[in-house]
C-alpha positions as CSV (number, residue, x, y, z in Angstrom):
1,X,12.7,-12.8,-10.1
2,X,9.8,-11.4,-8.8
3,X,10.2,-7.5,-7.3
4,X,8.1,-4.9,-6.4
5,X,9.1,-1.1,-6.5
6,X,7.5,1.1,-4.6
7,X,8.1,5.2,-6.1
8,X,6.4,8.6,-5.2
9,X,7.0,9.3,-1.4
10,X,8.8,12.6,-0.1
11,X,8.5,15.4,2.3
12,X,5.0,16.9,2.8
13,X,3.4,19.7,5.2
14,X,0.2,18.3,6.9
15,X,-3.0,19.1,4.9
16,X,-1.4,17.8,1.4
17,X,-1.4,14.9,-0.3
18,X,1.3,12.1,-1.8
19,X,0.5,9.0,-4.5
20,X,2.5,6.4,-4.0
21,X,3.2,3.8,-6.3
22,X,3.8,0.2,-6.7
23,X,5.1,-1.3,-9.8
24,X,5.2,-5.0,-9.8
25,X,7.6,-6.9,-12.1
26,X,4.9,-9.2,-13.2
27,X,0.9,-9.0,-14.3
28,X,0.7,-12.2,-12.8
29,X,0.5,-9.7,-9.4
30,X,-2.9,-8.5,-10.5
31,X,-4.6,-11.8,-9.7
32,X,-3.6,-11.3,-6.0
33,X,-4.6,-9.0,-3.5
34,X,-2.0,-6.3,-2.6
35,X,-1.4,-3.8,0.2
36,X,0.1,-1.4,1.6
37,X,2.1,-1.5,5.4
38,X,3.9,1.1,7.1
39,X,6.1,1.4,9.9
40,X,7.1,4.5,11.8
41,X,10.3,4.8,13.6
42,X,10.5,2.7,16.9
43,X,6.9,1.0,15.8
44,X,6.1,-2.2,14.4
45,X,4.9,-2.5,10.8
46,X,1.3,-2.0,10.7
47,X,-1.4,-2.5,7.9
48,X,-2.7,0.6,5.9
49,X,-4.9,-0.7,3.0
50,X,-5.5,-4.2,0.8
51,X,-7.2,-4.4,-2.5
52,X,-8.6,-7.5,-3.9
53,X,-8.0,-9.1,-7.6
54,X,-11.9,-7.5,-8.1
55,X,-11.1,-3.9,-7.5
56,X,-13.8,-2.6,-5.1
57,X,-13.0,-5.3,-2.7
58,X,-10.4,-2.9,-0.3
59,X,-10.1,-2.7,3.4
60,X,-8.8,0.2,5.3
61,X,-7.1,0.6,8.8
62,X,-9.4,2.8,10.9
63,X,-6.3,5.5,10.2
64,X,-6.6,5.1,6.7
65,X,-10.3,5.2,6.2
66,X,-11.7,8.4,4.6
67,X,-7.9,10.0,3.6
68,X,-6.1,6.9,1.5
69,X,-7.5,5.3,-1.3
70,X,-5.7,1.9,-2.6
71,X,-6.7,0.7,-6.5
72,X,-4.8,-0.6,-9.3
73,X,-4.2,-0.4,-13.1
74,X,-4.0,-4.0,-14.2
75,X,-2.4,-3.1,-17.5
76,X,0.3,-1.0,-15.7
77,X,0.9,-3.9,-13.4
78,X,0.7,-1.0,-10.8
79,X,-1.3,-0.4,-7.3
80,X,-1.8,2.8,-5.8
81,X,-2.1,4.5,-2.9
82,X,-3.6,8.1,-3.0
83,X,-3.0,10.1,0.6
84,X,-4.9,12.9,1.3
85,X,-5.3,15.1,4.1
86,X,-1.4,13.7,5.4
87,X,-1.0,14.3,8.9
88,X,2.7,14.1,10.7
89,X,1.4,10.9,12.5
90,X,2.0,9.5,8.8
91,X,5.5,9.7,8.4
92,X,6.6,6.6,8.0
93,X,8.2,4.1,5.6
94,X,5.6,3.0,3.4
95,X,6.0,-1.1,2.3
96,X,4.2,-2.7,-0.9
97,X,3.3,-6.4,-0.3
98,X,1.5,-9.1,-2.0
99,X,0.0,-12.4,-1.4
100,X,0.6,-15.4,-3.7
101,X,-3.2,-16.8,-3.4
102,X,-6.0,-16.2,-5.4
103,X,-9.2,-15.1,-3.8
104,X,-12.6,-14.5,-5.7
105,X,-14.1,-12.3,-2.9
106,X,-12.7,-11.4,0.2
107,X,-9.2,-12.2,1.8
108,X,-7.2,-12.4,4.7
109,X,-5.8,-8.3,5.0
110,X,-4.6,-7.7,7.5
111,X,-1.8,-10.0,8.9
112,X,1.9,-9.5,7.4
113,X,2.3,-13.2,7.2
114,X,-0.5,-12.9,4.4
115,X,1.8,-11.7,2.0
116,X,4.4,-13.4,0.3
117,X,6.0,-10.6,-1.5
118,X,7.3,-7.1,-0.3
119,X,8.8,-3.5,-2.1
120,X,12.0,-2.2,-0.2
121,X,10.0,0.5,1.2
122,X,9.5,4.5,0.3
123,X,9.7,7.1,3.0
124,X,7.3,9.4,3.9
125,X,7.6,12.6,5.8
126,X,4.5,14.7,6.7
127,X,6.1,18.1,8.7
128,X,5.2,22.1,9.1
């Protein structure tokens, strides 16, 4: 069965930085783009970052841009999401999905219903 496991969240002060990571249970994930979504409490799950089956081919949510930086190790069957700079406005429980569609270039990102495949979720809490 296929699963994804997300690992690496926790309780930061603002300023600092988490790595989250997304193990997937099969390489055959690497061929499809793969995200990351979060949803704070009483908000509806939003989009964070995506990251095609050719690696520079990522989009970013405008709160995303410039802090978090999604890639992937194809041999680890493994994407990442590297947060710097976390602010408490990103505490939230942070959701690995992917699609089940092959794209050479770009993709559909955005959208939840993009992606057939989601992680149970890791929390994270940014606080002083």
């Amino acid at each position: 069965q296929e699963h994804l496991t997300e690992s690496g969240g926790g309780t930061v002060q603002p300023g600092e930085s988490l790595r989250l990571s997304c193990l997937t249970s099969s390489r055959t994930f690497m061929r499809y783009p793969m995200a990351w979504f979060r949803q704070a409490p009483g908000k509806q799950r939003e989009f964070v970052a995506a990251i095609g089956w050719i690696p520079d081919n990522v989009y970013y949510a405008d709160s995303a841009k410039g802090r978090f930086t999604i890639s992937r190790d194809n041999d680890k069957s493994t994407v990442f999401l590297q947060m710097n700079n976390l602010r408490p406005e990103d505490t939230a429980k942070y959701f690995c999905a992917a699609q089940s569609t092959f794209y050479q270039n770009s993709f559909p990102y955005a959208g939840e219903a993009n992606y057939a495949f989601w992680g149970q979720g890791i929390q994270v809490f940014v606080s002083s």
